[in-house]
Structure formats: structure tokens, C-alpha cells
C-alpha positions in Angstrom: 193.0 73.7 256.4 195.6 70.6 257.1 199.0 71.8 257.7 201.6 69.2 257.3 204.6 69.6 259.9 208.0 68.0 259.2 209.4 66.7 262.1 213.3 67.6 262.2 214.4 68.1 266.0 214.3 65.7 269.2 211.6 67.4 270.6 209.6 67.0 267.3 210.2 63.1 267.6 209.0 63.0 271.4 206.1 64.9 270.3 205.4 62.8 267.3 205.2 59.5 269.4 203.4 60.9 272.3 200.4 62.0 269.8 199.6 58.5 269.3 197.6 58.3 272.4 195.7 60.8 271.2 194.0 58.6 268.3 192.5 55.9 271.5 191.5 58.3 273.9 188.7 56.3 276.0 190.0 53.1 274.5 190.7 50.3 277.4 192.7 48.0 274.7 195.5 51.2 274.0 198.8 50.3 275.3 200.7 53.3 275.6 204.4 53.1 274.2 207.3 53.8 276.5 208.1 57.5 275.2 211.9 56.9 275.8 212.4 53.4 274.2 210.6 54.6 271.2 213.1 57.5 270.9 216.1 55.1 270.6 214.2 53.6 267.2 213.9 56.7 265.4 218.3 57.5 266.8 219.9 58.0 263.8 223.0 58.3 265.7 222.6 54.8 267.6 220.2 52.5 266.1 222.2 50.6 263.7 219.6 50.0 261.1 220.6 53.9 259.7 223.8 52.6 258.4 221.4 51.8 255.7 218.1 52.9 256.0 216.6 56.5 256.4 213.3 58.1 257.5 211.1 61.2 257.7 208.3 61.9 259.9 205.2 64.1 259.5 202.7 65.1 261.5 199.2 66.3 260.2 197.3 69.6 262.0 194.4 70.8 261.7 192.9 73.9 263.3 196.0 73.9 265.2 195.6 69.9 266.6 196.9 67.2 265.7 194.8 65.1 263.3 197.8 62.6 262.2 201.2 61.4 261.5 203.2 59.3 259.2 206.5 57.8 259.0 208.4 57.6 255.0 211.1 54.8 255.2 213.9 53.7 253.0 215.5 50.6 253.3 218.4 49.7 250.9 218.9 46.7 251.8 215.2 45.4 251.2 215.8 47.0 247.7 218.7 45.4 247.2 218.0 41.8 248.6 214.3 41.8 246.9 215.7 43.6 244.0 212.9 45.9 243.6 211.6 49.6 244.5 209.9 49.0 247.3 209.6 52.1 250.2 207.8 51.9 253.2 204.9 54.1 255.2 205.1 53.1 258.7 203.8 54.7 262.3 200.5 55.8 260.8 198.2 57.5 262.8 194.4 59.6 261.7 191.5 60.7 262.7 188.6 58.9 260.4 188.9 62.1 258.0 189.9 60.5 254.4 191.5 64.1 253.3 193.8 63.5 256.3 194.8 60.2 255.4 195.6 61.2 251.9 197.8 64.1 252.5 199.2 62.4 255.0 199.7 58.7 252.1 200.8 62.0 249.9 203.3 63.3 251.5 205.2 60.3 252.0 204.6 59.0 249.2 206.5 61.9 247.6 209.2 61.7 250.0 209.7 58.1 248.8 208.7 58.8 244.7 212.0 61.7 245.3 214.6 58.5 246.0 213.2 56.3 243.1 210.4 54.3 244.8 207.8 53.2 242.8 206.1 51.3 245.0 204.8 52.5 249.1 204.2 49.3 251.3 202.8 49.5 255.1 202.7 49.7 257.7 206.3 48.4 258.8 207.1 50.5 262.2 210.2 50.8 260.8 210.8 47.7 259.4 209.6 43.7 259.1 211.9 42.8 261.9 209.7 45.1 264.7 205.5 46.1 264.6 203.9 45.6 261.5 200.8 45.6 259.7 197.1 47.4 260.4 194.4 45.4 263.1 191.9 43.8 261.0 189.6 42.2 263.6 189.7 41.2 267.5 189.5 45.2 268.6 188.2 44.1 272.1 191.5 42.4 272.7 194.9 44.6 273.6 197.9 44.0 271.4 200.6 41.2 272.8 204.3 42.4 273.4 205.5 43.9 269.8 202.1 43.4 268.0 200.3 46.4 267.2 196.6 47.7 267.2 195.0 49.9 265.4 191.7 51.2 264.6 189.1 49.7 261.9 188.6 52.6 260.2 192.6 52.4 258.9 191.8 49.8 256.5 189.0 52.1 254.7 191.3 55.2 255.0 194.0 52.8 252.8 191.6 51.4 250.2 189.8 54.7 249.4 193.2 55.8 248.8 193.8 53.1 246.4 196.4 50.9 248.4 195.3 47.1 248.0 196.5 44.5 250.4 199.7 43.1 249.7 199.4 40.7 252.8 197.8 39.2 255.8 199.3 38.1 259.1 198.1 35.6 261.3 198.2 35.4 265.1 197.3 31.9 267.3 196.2 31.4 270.3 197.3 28.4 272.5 195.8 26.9 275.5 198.3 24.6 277.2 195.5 23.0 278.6 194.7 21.4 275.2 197.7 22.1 273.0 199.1 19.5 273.9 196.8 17.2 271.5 197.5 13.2 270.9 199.3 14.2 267.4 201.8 16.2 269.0 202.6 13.7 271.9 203.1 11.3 268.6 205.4 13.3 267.1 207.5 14.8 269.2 208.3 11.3 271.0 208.8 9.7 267.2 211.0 13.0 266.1 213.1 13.4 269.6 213.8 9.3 269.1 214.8 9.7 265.9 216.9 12.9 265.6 218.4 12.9 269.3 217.9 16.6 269.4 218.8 18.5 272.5 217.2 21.7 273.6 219.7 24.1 275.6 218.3 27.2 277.5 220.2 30.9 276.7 220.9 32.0 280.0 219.9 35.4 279.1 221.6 36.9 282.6 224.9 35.2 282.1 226.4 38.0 279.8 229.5 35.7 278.6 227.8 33.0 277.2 224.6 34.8 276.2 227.4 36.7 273.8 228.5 33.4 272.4 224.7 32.6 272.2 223.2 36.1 270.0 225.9 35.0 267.3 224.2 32.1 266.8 221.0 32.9 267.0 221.7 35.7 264.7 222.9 33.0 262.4 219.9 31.0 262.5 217.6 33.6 262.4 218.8 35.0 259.5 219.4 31.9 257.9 215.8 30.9 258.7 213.7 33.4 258.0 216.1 34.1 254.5 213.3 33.2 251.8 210.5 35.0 254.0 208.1 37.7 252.1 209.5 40.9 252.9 212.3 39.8 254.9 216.3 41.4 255.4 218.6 39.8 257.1 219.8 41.7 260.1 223.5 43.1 260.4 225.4 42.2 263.7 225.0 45.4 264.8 221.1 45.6 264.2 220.6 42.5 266.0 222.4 43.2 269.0 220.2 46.2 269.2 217.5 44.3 269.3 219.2 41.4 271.3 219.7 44.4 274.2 215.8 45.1 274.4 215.1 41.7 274.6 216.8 40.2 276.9 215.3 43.0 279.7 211.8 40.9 279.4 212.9 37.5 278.1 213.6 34.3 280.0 216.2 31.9 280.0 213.5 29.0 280.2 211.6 30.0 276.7 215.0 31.4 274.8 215.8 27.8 273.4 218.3 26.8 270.6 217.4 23.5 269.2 220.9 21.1 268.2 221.4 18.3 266.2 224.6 16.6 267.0 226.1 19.7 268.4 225.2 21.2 265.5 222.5 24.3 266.2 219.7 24.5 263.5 217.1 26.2 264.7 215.6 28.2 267.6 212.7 29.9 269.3 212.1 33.4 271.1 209.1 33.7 273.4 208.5 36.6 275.9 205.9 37.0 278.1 203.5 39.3 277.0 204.5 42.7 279.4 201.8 44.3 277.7 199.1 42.8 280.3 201.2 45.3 282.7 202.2 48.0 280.7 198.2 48.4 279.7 197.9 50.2 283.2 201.0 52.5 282.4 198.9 55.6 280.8 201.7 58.4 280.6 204.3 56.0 278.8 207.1 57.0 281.1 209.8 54.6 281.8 209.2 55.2 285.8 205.6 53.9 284.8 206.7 51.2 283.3 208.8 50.3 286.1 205.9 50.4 288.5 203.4 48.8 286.0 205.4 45.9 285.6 206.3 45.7 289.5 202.8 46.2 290.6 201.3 44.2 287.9 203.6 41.1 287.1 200.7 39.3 288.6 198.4 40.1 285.5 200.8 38.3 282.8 199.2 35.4 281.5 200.4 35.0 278.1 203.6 34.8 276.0 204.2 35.6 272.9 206.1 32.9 270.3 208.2 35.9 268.4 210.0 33.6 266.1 210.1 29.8 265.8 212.2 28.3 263.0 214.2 25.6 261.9 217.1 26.4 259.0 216.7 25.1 255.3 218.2 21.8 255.4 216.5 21.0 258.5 213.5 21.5 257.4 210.4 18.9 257.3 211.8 16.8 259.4 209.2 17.8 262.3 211.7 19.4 264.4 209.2 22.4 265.3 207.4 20.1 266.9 210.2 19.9 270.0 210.3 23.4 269.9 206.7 24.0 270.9 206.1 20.5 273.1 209.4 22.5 275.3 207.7 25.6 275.2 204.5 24.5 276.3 206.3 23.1 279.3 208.8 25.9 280.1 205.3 28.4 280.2 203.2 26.2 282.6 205.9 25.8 284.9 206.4 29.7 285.0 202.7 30.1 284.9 201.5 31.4 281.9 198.9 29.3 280.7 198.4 31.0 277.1 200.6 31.5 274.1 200.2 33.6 271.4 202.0 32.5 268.1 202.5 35.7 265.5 203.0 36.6 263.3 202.0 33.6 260.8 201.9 34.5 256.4 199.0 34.3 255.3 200.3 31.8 252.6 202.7 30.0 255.1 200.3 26.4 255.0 202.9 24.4 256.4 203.2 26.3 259.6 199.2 27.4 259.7 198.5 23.7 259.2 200.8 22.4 261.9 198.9 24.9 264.3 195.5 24.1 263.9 196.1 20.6 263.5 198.6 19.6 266.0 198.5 22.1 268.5 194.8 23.4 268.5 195.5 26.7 268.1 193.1 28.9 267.1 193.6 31.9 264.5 192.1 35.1 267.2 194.0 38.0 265.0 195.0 39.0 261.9 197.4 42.4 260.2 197.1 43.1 257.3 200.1 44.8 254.7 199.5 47.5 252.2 200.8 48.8 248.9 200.5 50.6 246.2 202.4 51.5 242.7 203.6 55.1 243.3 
């Protein structure tokens, strides 16, 4: 018989995230998450995004073990910038039993159905702005910083329950041995000549001016990424949440805000990818971490182009262009010789195009979205 628990207390949360390792025992691609950083995303009490959002967890037994869990989310906001009824299932977790998954898809779908949803969209872990989406393919690969992986047998468990995908993400890879193709030399000399941009570094470990810096990339980023599928602009206190993670694993060298006659319009965020170390870190304690990414610094290879936008009226002008060429520069000379660029829409043809065809990337990975009318 399943038995579904709802998780109410701390303790229940800490369990709830430490059963995920249970779903890839003997799998050499699992990056464990660090137990106490994951805690502060489900603090109603200090992560900002509660002010207007809300969640429930469950977790699935089953002979007295753990056989799954589930996260119901409610996000006003969404609702009331995409004017719709959309709630979200997120932090989904089975074994391949399909009468797991569905009383697992059952019980938040009536958690959401009980605050007027009438539609359940996921994964979002909690929301578009952090892990999203189910692996699709490349499951002899580990997941970059922030991406997730999951098993195959996630995307059966949805459709036999009658979700259909609402959307596919794209991941790219870049060489820097080759991005840096004839097309894009082109450009970026024609577009620098012509727009006199200037790329300035956020000095990420000078806390005044970094200060100055997260308004305005909070500005652009929001401004940016405003007509995006799924998207919700971030409150000031949301993104210096997220701001204060970052900035523990970012550098000042691939933080760049791009300006136009003083004026900023637009901006890229790149980390290196500290999943490479954190791989080795099975317990997911924060002294693990530590160690990991001491011991194993060496192993980081990659970065991982977060977000990379220009705002409205800036737009085709080719000014992404400067954005990668700087990038592409910034990661040799701190030697990481790969990028990966996610997530991409599906349906985004400008930015897939300019990819492919300028910088030779190659589309390794892709997440899918899932709904379905509740």
C-alpha cells in the first residue's frame, strides 16, 4: 500500500531533500545537492519568493520506504502576470512504479485544484527563475551548475498520466577552440565599430559597487527576459537572494554588463560549472562541499552561460554577439575551455540560430516542461 506523508516540520524538509539520492543510487552522473542550501529554498521565513508564493511537499512510502516525493507550488504572481490558472509540480522524485507517480501527480494536483488551478505545469524546482524541466536525453553526462538530471523513465511516468509537453529547453555546447567562427569575428568587429559598446566587469568581491551593480542587473534582467514563456519578474528582494548565492561561485571576469553610451542594456551571467567538483561530494554536506571544491577546483572545465540578454529596444542590433566574443575570452584566460549555454526555448529561433550558426555550438541536452488541465 502507498502512504502519502505530508511534510510539515524542518526535519521533514531535510528528510525530503536528502531522499533524492536515493532515486540514483549507483549512478556516477548524480550530483548530490548541498542539504543545507536546499533548506534555505524551501524557508518560508527567509526566502523572499513566499511573500507571494506558497508550497506543500509530500513524500510517497511504500512498505515503510521511500518510493517518492513531490513539491505543489503556487505562484501568484505568474497567475497574475500570465493571467491564467497555472500551478506548478516541482522536485519530483519515483521509483519507475506508474501507481506511485500518480498518487504522487494526485496529490498535488488536489492541493493545487483546492486554490483554483486548473492547470499543473512542471517541473519548476520552485520556480522558472532556478532548476527546471525533466532530462530528455544525454544521461551519460552530469548536470552543469543549476541544470537538473533526471531519469528517462520520468517522461513515461508523466505521459501515462496524461500530462503532454508544454515545452522543450535547449542546452549548447561551446568549444572555444572553434567558437570563435569567421561570422562571429565579422560581426562583432562590424557591431563594436558601429555601436561603441563597452563591456565593464561586476567586481563581484567589491561589496559597494557590486550593490550599485545587482540593481542594474536586476533591471535588465527583468526587463529582458519580460516577454519570456513562463517568465516573472523578480522582486528586489527575490533577486538579492539569488544575487547572494551567486556571487559565492561567480567571477568578476564572466559577470559583464554591456553599455551603450553609458547607458546599460543588457548583460550576461556565467559560472563555472562547480558541479565537476561537487560530483565527488556524496553526503551533500556543506563541509563536503568545501573540500570538494578545494580538492577538486582542478576538475572544472566548463561554465555555464545562465542568462545572456540584451533589453527590447536593443534588440537586433547584434549586440549578443559582444557578449559571447568577451566571454569566450574571459573563459580561456581563466582556463575553461567549454561553455555550456542553457537553457535555450525551444521556439526561441533567433537565439538557437545565432548558436549554431555563428558560434558552432552544438545542441548536447534538452528538458522538457509538462502540463496538464486539472
Amino acid at each position: 500500500m502507498i502512504k502519502i506523508k505530508e511534510v510539515k516540520s524542518k526535519s521533514d524538509i531535510k528528510q525530503f531533500i536528502k531522499t533524492q539520492k536515493l532515486f540514483y543510487i549507483g549512478n556516477p552522473n548524480f550530483v548530490s545537492p548541498i542539504v543545507s542550501e536546499e533548506m534555505k529554498n524551501f524557508d518560508k521565513g527567509k526566502n523572499p519568493l513566499y511573500k507571494h508564493a506558497d508550497y506543500q511537499l509530500f513524500i510517497a512510502e511504500k512498505d515503510g520506504k521511500v518510493v517518492g516525493r513531490i513539491a505543489a507550488i503556487e505562484n501568484s504572481r505568474h497567475n497574475e502576470i500570465h493571467n491564467d490558472s497555472v500551478g506548478f509540480f516541482g522536485f519530483f522524485e519515483s521509483i519507475n512504479d506508474q501507481n506511485v507517480a500518480n498518487e504522487l501527480f494526485d496529490v498535488a494536483k488536489n492541493w493545487l485544484l483546492a486554490r483554483g488551478k486548473n492547470i499543473m505545469r512542471g517541473p519548476t524546482n520552485p520556480t522558472f527563475n532556478d532548476v527546471i524541466g525533466f532530462s530528455v536525453d544525454a544521461f551519460d553526462l552530469p548536470p552543469v551548475i543549476l541544470n537538473p538530471y533526471t531519469n528517462l523513465y520520468y517522461l513515461d511516468l508523466c505521459e501515462n498520466y496524461g500530462m503532454k509537453k508544454a515545452k522543450d529547453l535547449f542546452a549548447y555546447k561551446l568549444e572555444n577552440h572553434n567558437y570563435r567562427s569567421e561570422k562571429l569575428i565579422r560581426y562583432h568587429n562590424l557591431i563594436q565599430q558601429k555601436t561603441n559598446a563597452v563591456l565593464c566587469e561586476v567586481d563581484i568581491k567589491n561589496k559597494k559597487q557590486l550593490k550599485e551593480d545587482v540593481i542594474i542587473l536586476k533591471e535588465l534582467y527583468n526587463l529582458a527576459w519580460e516577454k519570456n514563456w513562463g517568465f516573472v519578474k523578480m522582486t528586489d528582494e527575490e533577486f538579492d537572494f539569488l544575487a547572494e548565492s551567486l556571487v559565492q561561485v561567480g567571477k568578476k571576469e564572466l559577470t559583464l554588463i554591456l553599455k551603450i553610451e553609458g547607458k546599460p542594456v543588457g548583460f550576461a551571467l556565467v559560472l563555472p560549472d562547480i558541479n565537476q567538483a561537487l560530483i565527488h561530494n556524496k553526503s551533500g554536506s556543506m563541509l563536503g562541499a568545501g573540500w570538494s571544491l578545494l580538492t577538486k577546483k582542478k576538475d572544472i572545465n566548463t561554465c555555464r552561460i545562465i542568462v545572456l540578454g540584451v533589453i527590447p529596444e536593443y534588440r537586433q542590433k547584434g549586440l549578443e554577439v559582444l557578449l559571447y566574443y568577451r566571454i569566450g575570452d574571459a573563459a580561456l584566460k581563466l582556463g575553461i575551455p567549454t561553455g555550456d549555454a542553457s537553457w535555450v526555448l525551444e521556439d526561441n529561433e533567433m537565439m538557437n540560430r545565432g548558436l549554431t550558426q555563428t558560434m558552432n555550438a552544438v545542441k548536447y541536452k534538452t528538458f522538457r516542461i509538462y502540463e496538464k488541465n486539472i
